[in-house]
C-alpha positions as CSV (number, residue, x, y, z in Angstrom):
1,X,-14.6,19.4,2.7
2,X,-15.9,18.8,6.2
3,X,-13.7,16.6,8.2
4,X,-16.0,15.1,10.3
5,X,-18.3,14.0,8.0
6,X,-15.2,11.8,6.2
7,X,-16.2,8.0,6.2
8,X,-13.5,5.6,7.6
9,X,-11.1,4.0,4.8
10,X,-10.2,0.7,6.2
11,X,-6.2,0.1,5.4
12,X,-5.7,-4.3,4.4
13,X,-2.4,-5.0,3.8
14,X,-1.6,-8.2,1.9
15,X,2.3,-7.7,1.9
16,X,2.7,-10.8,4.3
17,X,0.5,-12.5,1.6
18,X,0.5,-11.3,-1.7
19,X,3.6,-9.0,-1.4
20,X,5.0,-12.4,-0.2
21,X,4.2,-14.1,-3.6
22,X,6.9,-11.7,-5.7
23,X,9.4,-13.9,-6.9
24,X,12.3,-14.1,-4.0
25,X,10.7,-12.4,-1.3
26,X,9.7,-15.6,0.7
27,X,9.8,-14.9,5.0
28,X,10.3,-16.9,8.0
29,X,7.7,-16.8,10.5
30,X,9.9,-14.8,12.6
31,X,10.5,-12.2,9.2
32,X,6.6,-12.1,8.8
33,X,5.8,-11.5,13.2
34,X,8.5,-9.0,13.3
35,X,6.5,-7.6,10.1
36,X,3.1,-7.8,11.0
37,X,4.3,-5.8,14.7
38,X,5.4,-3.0,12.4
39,X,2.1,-3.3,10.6
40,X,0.3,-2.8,13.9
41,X,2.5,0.4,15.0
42,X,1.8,1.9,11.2
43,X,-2.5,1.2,13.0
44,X,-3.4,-1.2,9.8
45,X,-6.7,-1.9,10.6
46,X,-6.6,-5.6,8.4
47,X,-3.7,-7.5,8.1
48,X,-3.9,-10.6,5.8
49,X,-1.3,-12.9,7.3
50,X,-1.0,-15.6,4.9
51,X,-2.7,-18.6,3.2
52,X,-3.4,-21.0,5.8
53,X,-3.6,-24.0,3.4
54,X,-0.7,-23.6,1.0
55,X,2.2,-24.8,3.3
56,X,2.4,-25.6,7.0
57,X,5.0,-22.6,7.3
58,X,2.4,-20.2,6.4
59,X,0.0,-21.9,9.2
60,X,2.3,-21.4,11.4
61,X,2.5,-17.7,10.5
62,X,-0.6,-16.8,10.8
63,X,-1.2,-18.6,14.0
64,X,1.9,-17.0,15.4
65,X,0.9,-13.4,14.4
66,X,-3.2,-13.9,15.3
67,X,-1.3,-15.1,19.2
68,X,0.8,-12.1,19.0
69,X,-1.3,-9.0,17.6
70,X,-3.8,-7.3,18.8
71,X,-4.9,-3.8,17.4
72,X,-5.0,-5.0,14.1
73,X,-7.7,-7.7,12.6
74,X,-5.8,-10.5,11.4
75,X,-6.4,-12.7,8.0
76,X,-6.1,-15.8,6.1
77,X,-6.6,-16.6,2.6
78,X,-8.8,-19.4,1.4
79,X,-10.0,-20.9,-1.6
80,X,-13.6,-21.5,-1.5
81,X,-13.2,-25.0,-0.4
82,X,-14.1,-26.4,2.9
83,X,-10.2,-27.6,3.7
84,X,-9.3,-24.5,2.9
85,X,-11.4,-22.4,5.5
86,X,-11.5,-25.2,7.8
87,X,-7.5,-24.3,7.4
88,X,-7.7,-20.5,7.8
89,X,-10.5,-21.0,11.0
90,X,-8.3,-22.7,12.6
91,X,-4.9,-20.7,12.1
92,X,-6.6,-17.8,13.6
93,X,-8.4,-19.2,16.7
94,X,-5.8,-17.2,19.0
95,X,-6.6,-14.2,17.2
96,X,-8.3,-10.8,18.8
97,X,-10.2,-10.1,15.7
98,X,-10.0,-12.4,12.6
99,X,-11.5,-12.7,9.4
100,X,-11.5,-15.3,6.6
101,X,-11.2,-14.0,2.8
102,X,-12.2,-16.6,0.9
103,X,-12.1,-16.5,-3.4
104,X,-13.1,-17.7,-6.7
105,X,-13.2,-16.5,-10.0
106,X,-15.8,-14.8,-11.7
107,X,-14.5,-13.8,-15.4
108,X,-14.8,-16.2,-18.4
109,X,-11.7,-16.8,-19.1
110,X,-11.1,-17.5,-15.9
111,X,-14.2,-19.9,-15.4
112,X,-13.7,-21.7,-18.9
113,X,-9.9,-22.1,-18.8
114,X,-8.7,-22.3,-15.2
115,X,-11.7,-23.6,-13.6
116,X,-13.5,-25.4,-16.0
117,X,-17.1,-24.7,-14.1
118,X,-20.4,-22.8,-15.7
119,X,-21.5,-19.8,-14.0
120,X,-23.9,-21.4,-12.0
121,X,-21.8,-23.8,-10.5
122,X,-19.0,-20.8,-9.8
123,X,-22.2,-19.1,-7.7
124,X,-23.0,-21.9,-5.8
125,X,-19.5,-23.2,-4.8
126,X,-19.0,-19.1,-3.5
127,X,-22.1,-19.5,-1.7
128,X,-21.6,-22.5,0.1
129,X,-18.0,-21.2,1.0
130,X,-19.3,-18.3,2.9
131,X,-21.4,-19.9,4.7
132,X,-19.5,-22.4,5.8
133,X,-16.6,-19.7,6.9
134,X,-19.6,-17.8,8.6
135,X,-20.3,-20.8,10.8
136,X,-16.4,-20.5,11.8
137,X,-16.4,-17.1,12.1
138,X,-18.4,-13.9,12.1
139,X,-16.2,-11.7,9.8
140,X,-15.9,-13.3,6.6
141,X,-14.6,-11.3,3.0
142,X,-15.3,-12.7,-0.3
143,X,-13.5,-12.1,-3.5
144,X,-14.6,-11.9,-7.4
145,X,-11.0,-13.0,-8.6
146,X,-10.6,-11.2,-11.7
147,X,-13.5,-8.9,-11.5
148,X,-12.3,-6.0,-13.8
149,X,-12.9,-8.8,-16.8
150,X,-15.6,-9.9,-14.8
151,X,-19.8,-9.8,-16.8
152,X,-21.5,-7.3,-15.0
153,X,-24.5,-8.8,-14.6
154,X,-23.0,-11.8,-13.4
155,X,-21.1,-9.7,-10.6
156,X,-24.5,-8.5,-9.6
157,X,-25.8,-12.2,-9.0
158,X,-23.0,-13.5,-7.2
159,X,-22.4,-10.4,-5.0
160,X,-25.9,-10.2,-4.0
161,X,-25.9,-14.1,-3.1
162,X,-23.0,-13.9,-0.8
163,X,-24.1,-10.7,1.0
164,X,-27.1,-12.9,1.5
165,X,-24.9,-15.7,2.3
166,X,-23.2,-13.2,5.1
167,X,-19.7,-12.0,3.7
168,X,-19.2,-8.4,5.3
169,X,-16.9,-7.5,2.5
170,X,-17.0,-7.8,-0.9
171,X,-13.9,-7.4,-3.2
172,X,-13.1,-7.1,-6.6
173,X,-9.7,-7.0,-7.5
174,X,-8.3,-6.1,-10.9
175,X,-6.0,-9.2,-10.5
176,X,-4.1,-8.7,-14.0
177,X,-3.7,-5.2,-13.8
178,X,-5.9,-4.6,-16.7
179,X,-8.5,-1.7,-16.3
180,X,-8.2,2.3,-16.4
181,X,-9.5,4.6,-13.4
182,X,-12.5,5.8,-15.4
183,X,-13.6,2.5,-15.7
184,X,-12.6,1.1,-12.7
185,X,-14.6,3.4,-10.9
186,X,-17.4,3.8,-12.8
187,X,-17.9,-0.5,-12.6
188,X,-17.8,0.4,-8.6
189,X,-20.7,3.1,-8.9
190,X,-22.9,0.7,-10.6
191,X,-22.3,-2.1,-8.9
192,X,-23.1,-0.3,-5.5
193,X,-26.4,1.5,-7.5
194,X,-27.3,-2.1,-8.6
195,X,-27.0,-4.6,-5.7
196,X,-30.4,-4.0,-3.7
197,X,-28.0,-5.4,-0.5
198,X,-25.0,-3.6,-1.5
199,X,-25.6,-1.4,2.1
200,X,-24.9,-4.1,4.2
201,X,-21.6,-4.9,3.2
202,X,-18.3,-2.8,2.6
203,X,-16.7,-3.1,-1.0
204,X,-13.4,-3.0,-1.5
205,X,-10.8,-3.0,-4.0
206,X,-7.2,-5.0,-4.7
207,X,-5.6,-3.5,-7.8
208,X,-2.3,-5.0,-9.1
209,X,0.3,-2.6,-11.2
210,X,1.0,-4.2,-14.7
211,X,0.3,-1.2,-16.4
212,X,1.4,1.5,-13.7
213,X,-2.3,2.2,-12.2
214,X,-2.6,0.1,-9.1
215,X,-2.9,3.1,-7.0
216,X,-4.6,5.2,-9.8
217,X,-7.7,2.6,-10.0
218,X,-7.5,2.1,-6.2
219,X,-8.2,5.6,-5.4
220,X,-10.9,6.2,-8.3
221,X,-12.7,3.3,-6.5
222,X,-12.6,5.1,-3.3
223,X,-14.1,8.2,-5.2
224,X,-17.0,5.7,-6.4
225,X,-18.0,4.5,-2.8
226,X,-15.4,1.6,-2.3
227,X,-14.1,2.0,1.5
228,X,-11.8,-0.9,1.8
229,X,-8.5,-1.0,0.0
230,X,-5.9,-3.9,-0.3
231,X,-1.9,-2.8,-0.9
232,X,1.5,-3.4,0.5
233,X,4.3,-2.0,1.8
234,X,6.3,-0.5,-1.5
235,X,3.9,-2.0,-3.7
236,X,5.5,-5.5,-3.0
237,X,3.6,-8.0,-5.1
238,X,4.3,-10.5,-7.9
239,X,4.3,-9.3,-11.4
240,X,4.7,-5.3,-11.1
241,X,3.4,-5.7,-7.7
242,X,0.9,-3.9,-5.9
243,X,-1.3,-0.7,-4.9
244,X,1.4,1.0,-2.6
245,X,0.3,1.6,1.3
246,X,2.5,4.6,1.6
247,X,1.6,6.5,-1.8
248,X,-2.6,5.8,-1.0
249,X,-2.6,6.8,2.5
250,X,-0.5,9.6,1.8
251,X,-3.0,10.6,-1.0
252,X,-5.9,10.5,0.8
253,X,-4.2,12.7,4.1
254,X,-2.7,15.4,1.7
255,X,-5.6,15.9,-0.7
256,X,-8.3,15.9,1.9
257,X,-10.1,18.1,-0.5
258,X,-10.3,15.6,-3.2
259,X,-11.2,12.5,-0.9
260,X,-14.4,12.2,1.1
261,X,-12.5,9.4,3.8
262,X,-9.8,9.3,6.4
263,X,-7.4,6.3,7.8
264,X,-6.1,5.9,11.0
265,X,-2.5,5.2,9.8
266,X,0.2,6.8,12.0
267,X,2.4,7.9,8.6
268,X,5.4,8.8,10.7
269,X,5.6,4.9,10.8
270,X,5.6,4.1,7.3
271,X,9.7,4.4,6.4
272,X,10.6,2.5,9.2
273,X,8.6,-0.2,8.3
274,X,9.3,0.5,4.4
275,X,12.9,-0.1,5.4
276,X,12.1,-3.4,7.3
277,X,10.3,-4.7,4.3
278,X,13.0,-3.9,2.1
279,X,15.6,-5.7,4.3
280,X,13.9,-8.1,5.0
281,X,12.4,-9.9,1.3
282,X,16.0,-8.0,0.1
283,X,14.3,-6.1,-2.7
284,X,15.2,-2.5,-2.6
285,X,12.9,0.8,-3.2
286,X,13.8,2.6,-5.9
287,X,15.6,6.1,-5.3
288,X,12.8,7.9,-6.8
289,X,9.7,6.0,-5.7
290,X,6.9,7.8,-4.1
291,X,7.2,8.4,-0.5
292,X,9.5,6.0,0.8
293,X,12.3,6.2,-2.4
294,X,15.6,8.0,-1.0
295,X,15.0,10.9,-3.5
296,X,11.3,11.3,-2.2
297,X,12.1,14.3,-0.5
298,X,15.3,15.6,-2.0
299,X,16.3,18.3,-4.2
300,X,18.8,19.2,-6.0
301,X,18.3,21.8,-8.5
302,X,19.4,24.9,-7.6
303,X,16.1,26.9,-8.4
304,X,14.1,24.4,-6.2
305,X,16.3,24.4,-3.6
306,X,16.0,28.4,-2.9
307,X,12.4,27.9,-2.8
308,X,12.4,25.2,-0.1
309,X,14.7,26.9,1.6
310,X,12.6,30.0,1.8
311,X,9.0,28.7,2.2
312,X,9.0,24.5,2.4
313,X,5.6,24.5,0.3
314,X,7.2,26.1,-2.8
315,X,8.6,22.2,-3.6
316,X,6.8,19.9,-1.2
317,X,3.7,19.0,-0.7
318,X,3.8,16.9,2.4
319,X,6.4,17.2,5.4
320,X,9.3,14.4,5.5
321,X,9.3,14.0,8.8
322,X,5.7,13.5,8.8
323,X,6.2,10.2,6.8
324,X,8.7,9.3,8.8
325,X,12.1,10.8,7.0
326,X,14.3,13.2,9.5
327,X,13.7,15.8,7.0
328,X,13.8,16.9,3.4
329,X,17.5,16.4,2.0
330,X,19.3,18.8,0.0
331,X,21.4,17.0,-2.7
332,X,24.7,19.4,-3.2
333,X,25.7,19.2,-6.7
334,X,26.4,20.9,-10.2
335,X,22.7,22.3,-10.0
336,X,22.7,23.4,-6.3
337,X,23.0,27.2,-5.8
338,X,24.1,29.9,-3.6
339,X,21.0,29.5,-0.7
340,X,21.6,25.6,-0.7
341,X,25.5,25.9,-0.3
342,X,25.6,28.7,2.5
343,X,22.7,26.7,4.2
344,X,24.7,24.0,4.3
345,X,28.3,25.4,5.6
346,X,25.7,27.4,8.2
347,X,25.0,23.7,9.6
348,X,28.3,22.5,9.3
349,X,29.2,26.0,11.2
350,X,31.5,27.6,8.5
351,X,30.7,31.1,8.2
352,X,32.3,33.7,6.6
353,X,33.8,37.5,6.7
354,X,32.7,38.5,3.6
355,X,30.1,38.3,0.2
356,X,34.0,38.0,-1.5
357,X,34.6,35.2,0.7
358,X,31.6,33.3,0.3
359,X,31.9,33.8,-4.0
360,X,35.3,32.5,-3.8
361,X,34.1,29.1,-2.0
362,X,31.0,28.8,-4.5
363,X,33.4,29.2,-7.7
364,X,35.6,26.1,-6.1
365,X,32.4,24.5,-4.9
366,X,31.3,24.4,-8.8
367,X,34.5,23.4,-10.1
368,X,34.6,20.3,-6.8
369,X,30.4,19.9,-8.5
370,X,31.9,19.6,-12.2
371,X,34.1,16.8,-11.2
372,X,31.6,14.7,-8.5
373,X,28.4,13.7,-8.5
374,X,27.6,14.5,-5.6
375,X,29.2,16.8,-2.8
376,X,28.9,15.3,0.6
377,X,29.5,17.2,4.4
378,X,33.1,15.9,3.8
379,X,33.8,17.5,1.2
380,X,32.9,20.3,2.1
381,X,35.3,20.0,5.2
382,X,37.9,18.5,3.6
383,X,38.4,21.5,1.2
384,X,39.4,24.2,3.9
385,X,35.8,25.5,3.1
């Protein structure tokens, strides 16, 4: 595929907002500037700050990080209430770029059970709430909460009506985690094919991970003509979280021949600020997650090891340093061989006389393997290797 005729994905992260709604992983204002800095670096083009309304703590926030940043566009939350956007306007009058994302639910379970409003009344309340954030600012999102259990028809009404209304970008979020990336997709296509305005605004998806397919549905979507996608920094998020920055971006840059769009991400950022998130909201990324886990990039088996070590691509599809790792890790242990042992001593710069020599030291390298799960530089040194 032709590089320059890729379309532009735009990168939102929500981890300063949704990721911030996982159990535990509340920030200071000082936590979420320091975060939303590192969000800038990584070149995210949206960055949804907080929820204005819901406490004065996240006011302050967003105000803070709108004063502060200025190569990303900066975001607040907002029912679709006039307190709430009157909220979020103001929060991010310092800002170099802002947008309101204002929300309602659109699915019937939603509507009869936690709203308690008819259809109509659901459209006209969204309506009204875009225009009134339109008259506070000129970039205004609007979301179908829930719009993977969402009437299709009923999507079409209300998402022609706030185009209308002036929202720049629609999104429908699978909020619970319940559809499947054929499906997923395929309510994208149509929807685009359906709406006679859908051109004038960019559609995007937010896609939570209950059953493992946040990314999966995310990047189906962006197959289907959706060019906005929401995630966080290691899939932070209540419940099972959310689509994952790292493993999206890093889709779409290694499979360019799959995906017809591009970011601007600079990926060498993204374990540095993986590792501020983690210390930061204290939860920890899994050894073998995607991208960022310590194991991302690390072998151990023997076999696989020889093969890196001879031609990187045999193993590895992207370059660790290129996500921001030093560089792939070899794991010495009970299923490391030959190539991976002398490659190591070679570094540590213990050579030897003789193929004899060198057998002798992998024998009592196995037995050392047998006994530890793991055989670190030290150990090595400390045996008179």
């Amino acid at each position: 595929m032709n590089t320059q005729s890729k379309e532009k994905l735009v990168i939102f992260d929500t981890t300063l907002r949704d990721g911030e709604q996982s159990p535990g992983a509340s920030m200071t204002k000082d936590e979420k500037v320091r975060i939303a800095k590192a969000l800038e670096k990584l070149r995210v083009d949206v960055i949804e700050a907080g929820f204005a309304i819901s406490s004065q703590g996240d006011f302050e926030a967003i105000q803070a990080i709108a004063n502060t940043v200025t190569d990303s566009r900066i975001c607040s939350l907002s029912r679709a209430v006039r307190g709430d956007i009157e909220r979020a306007a103001e929060a991010l009058k310092g800002a170099n770029a802002g947008r309101i994302h204002t929300f309602i639910a659109t699915s019937p379970i939603h509507m009869k059970h936690k709203l308690q409003m008819e259809p109509d009344q659901v459209l006209e309340q969204a309506v009204g709430a875009v225009k009134i954030a339109r008259s506070l600012i000129d970039d205004v999102e609007f979301s179908l909460e829930d719009a993977s259990r969402t009437e299709f028809d009923f999507m079409c009404r209300i998402t022609e009506a706030v185009i209308n209304a002036g929202a720049r970008t629609i999104n429908l979020p699978d909020t619970v985690g319940y559809s499947d990336p054929g499906e997923y997709g395929a309510m994208i296509k149509r929807l685009l094919n359906t709406v006679p305005n859908a051109d004038k605004a960019i559609f995007s998806v937010h896609c939570h991970n209950d059953l493992g397919l946040a990314v999966a549905n995310s990047l189906a979507a962006v197959q289907n003509g959706a060019r906005q996608v929401e995630c966080t920094i290691n899939g932070l998020g209540e419940r099972a979280g959310n689509a994952s920055l790292e493993e999206l971006v890093m889709a779409v840059r290694t499979r360019k021949d799959v995906f017809p769009v591009e970011t601007r991400i600079e990926t060498q950022h993204i374990v540095p600020t993986s590792r501020l998130v983690s210390g930061i909201t204290g939860f920890p990324v899994q050894p073998n997650k995607a991208i960022v886990g310590a194991n991302a990039f690390a072998h151990e088996s023997g076999i696989h090891q020889d093969g890196i070590l001879k031609f990187r691509e045999t193993y590895e599809i992207m370059k660790a340093e290129d996500v921001g790792w030093t560089t792939n890790k070899l794991s010495l242990g009970k299923l490391s061989g030959r190539a991976a042992l002398s490659s190591r001593l070679e570094e540590l710069g213990i050579k030897f006389d003789s193929k004899e020599e060198f057998n002798d030291v992998f024998v009592r390298f196995k037995a050392l393997a047998d006994k530890k799960r793991e055989i670190f530089d030290e150990d090595l040194a400390g045996a008179g290797f």
